[in-house]
C-alpha positions in Angstrom: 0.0 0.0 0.0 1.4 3.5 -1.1 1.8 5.6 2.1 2.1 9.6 2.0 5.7 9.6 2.4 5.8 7.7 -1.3 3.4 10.5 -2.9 5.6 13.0 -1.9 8.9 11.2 -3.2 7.0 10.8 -6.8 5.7 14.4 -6.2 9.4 15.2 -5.7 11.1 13.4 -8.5 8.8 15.2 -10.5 9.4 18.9 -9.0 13.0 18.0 -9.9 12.8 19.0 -13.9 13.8 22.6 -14.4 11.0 22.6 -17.1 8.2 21.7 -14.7 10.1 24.5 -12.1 10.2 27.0 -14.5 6.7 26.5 -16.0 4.9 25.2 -13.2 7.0 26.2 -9.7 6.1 22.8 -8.9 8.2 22.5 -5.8 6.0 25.3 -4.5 3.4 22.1 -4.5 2.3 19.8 -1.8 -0.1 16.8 -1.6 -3.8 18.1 -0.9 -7.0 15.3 -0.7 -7.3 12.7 -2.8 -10.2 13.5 -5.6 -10.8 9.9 -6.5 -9.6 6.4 -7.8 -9.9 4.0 -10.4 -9.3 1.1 -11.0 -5.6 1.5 -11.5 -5.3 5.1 -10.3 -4.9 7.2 -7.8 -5.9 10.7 -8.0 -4.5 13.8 -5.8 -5.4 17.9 -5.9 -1.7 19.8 -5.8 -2.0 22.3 -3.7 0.2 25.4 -3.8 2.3 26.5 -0.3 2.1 30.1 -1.3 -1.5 30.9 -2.4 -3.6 28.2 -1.3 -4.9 27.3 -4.7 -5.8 23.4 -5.8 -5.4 24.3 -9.8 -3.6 20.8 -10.2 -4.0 17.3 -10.1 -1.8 14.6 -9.4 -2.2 11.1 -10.9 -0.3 7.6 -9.9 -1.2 4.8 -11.8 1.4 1.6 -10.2 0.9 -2.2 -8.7 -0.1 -0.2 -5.0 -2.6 1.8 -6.1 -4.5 -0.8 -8.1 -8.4 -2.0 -6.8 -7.4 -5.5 -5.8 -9.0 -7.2 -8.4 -6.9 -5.6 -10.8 -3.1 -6.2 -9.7 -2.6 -9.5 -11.4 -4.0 -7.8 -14.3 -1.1 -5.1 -14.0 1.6 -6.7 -14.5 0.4 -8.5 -17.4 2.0 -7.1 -20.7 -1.0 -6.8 -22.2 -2.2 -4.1 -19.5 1.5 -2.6 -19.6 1.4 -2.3 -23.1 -1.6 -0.5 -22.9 -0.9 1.6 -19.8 2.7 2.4 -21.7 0.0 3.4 -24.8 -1.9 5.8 -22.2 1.0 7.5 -21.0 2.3 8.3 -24.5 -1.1 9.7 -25.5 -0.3 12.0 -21.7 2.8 12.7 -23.6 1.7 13.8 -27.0 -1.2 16.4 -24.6 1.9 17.4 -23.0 3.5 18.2 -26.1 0.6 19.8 -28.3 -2.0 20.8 -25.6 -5.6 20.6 -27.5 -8.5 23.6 -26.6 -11.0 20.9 -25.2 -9.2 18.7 -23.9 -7.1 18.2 -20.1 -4.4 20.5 -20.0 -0.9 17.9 -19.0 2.0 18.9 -18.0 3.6 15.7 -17.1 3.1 12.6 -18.2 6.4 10.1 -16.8 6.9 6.2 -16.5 9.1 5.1 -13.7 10.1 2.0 -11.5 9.4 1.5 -7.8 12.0 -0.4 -5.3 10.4 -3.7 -6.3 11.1 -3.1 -10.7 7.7 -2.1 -11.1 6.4 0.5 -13.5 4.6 3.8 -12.2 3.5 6.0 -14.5 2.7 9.7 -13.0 0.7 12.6 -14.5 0.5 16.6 -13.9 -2.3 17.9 -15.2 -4.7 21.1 -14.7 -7.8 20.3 -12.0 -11.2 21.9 -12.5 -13.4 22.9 -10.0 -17.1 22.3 -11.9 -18.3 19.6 -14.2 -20.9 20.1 -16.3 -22.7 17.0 -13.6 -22.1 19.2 -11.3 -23.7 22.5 -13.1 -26.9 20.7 -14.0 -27.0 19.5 -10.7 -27.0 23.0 -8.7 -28.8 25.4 -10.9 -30.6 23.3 -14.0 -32.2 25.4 -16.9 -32.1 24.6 -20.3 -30.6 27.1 -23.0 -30.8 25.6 -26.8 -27.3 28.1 -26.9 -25.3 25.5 -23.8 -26.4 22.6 -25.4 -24.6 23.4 -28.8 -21.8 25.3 -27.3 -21.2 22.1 -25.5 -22.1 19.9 -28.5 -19.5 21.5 -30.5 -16.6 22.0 -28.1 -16.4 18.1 -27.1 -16.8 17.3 -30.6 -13.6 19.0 -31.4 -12.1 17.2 -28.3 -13.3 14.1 -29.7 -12.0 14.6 -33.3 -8.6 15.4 -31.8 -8.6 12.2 -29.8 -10.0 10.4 -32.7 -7.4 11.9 -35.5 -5.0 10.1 -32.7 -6.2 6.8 -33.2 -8.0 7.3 -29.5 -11.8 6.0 -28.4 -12.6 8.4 -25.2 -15.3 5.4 -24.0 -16.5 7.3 -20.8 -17.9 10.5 -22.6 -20.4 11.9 -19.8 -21.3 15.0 -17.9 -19.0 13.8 -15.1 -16.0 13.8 -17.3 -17.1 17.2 -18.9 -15.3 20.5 -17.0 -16.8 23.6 -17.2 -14.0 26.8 -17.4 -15.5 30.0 -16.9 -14.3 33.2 -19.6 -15.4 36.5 -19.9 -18.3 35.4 -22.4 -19.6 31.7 -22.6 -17.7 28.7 -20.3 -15.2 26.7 -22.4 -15.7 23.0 -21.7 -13.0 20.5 -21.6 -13.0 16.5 -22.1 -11.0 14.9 -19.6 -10.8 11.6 -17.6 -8.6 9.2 -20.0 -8.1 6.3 -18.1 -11.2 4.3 -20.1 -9.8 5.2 -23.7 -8.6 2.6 -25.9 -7.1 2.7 -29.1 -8.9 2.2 -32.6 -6.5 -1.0 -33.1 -6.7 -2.3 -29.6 -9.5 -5.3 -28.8 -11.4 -5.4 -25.9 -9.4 -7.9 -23.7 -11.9 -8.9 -21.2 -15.6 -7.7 -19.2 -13.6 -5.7 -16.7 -12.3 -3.6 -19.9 -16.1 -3.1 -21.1 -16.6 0.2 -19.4 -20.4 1.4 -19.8 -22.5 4.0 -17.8 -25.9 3.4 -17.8 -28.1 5.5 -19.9 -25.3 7.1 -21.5 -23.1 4.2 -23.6 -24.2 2.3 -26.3 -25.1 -1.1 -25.9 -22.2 -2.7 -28.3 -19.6 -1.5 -26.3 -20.6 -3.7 -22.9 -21.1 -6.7 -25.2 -18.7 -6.4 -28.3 -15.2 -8.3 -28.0 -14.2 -6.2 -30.9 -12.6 -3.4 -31.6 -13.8 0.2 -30.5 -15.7 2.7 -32.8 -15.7 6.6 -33.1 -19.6 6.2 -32.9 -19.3 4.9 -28.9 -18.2 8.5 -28.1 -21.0 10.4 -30.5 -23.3 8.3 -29.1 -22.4 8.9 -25.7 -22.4 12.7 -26.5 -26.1 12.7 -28.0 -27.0 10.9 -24.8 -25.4 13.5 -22.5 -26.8 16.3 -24.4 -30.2 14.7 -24.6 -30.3 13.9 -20.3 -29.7 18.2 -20.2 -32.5 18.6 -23.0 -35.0 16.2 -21.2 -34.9 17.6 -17.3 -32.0 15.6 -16.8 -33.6 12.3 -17.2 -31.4 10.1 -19.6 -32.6 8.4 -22.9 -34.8 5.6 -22.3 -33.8 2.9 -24.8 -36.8 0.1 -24.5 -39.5 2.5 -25.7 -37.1 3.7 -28.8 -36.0 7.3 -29.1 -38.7 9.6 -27.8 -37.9 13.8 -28.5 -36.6 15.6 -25.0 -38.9 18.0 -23.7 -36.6 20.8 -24.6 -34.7 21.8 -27.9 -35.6 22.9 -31.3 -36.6 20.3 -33.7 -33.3 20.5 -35.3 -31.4 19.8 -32.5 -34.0 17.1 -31.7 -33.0 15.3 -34.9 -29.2 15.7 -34.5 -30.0 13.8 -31.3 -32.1 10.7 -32.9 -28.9 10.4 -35.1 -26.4 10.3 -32.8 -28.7 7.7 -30.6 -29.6 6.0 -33.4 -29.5 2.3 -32.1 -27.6 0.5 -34.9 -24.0 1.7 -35.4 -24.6 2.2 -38.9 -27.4 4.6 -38.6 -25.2 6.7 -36.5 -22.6 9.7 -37.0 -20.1 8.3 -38.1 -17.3 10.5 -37.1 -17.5 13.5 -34.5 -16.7 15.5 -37.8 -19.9 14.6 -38.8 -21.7 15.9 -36.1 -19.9 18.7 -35.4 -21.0 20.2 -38.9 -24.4 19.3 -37.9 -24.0 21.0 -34.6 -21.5 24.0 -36.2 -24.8 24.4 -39.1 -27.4 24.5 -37.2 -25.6 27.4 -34.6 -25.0 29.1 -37.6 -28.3 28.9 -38.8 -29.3 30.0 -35.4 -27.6 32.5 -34.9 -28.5 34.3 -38.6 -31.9 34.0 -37.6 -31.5 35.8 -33.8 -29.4 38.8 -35.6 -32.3 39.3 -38.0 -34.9 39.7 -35.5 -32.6 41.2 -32.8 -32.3 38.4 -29.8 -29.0 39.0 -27.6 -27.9 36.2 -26.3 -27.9 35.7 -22.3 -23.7 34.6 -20.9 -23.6 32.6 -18.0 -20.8 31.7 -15.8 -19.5 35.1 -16.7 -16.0 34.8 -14.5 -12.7 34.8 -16.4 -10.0 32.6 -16.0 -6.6 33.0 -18.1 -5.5 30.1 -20.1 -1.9 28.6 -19.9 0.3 28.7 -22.9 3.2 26.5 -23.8 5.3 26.0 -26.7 4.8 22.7 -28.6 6.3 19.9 -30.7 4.9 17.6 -33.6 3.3 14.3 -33.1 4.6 11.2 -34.2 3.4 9.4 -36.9 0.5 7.0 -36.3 2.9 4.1 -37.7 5.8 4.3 -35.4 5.0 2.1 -32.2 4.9 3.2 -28.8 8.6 2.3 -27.4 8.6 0.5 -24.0 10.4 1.5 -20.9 12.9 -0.4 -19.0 14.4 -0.1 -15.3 17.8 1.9 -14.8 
């Protein structure tokens, strides 16, 4: 079992790098409360000595911090292999940081005292999830629902031009950042993603949330599809179009109770229950999305609507110079102990 001492080494080895130093003052950083677990993972907010401020997360994926059902599975070079694949895709975030999606910072693999990979990740922490949003002051605007729709779309084509399946697309792993105008929303939580080549190895790989997957990707042994994260999009924006209450799949696709017909359509497609009937690429249904604002939006400055801004509270964005990605044919290189 990983005791506090051991977070604060990794922490350490980490505040180390000049780079993270310089960019970060990451030695200014100490362990705060854990925000959650997975399966493999540990999760920690970084808080900083000299303002108080939890704006980063701290990530340990290793053999200690496994569930116990899961540590044989670690080890198994299968699971490495697709850890090692994880922590490259932390790598290439680190490198060429994407709008919409986590902000990393680190992304490293090391060995404990026992030769046992640990793979550790910096990353930015948000305070509100769009879960989290509906949850404390619900009301529908047609104007969130495509903002939204649009932004994780272009998270999900930048995961998806990486050869990358999110799988766990939902309101909980959807971060609202507040700007002067309209909140920018951000796609993170990784840990579930697969890659387009990669076969599902087993029923403890099959990750589905109820109401919100598609059925295919608890049962198929097959490879993942771009349309398990469209579909899980249409069913998040169609739980905030419908009062919160998800899509109900034995009586069929029924309209939400709120939306334009439009939008109402772009939603039966992206639920559409055979794969084939659905988007099938985010690029699809982000120009559906990116049409219909438009149209919208034509139609409000001819007849003189202003649009409402919530969450009007700025918050500056990090910059940070970047590097090209690989191409998709080299292979991920593995790591070895020292």
């Amino acid at each position: 079992m990983l005791d506090h001492t051991q977070i604060e080494s990794y922490l350490s080895y980490l505040a180390a790098r000049q780079d993270l130093r310089d960019l970060l003052q990451l030695d200014r950083y100490t362990i705060g409360e854990r925000l959650g677990e997975g399966g493999f993972s540990w999760v920690y907010k970084l808080v900083n000595q000299d303002t108080g401020r939890g704006d980063l997360a701290f990530k340990i994926v290793s053999a200690d911090t496994c569930k116990p059902y899961n540590r044989t599975a670690f080890s198994s070079p299968k699971m490495l292999n697709t850890l090692r694949r994880e922590q490259w895709l932390g790598q290439e975030l680190v490198a060429r940081p994407r709008e919409h999606l986590v902000r990393f910072y680190a992304a490293e693999e090391l060995v404990d005292a026992y030769n046992r990979p640990v793979f550790l990740y910096v990353m930015d922490c948000y305070k509100l999830s769009f879960h989290d949003f509906m949850e404390a002051s619900y009301s529908f605007q047609e104007e969130t629902a495509l903002r939204l729709g649009i932004q994780i779309c272009q998270a999900l084509c930048a995961l998806h031009t990486m050869d990358v399946i999110h799988r766990d697309v939902k309101a909980e792993n959807i971060y609202i950042v507040p700007t002067e105008q309209w909140p920018k929303y951000i796609l993170g939580d990784f840990g579930n993603c697969r890659f387009l080549d990669e076969e599902n190895p087993g029923t403890n790989t099959r990750i589905v949330s109820p109401g919100i997957s598609p059925e295919e990707q608890g049962s198929s042994a097959g490879l993942p599809e771009p349309s398990w994260d469209t579909y899980a999009l249409g069913a998040t924006l169609y739980s905030y179009c419908n009062d919160r209450k998800p899509l109900d799949r034995s009586t069929g696709y029924q309209p939400p109770r709120h939306g334009s017909t439009a939008l109402h359509q772009i939603l039966e497609k992206a639920l559409a229950r055979h794969p084939e009937d659905r988007y099938r690429s985010a690029r699809q249904m982000l120009y559906d999305l990116s049409r219909l604002t438009r149209s919208q939006h034509a139609q409000e400055t001819d007849s003189g609507i202003r649009n409402t801004k919530p969450l009007p509270q700025p918050s500056p964005d990090r910059k940070r110079e970047t590097k090209p990605l690989p191409k998709k044919s080299e292979n991920v290189p593995e790591k070895t102990a020292s």
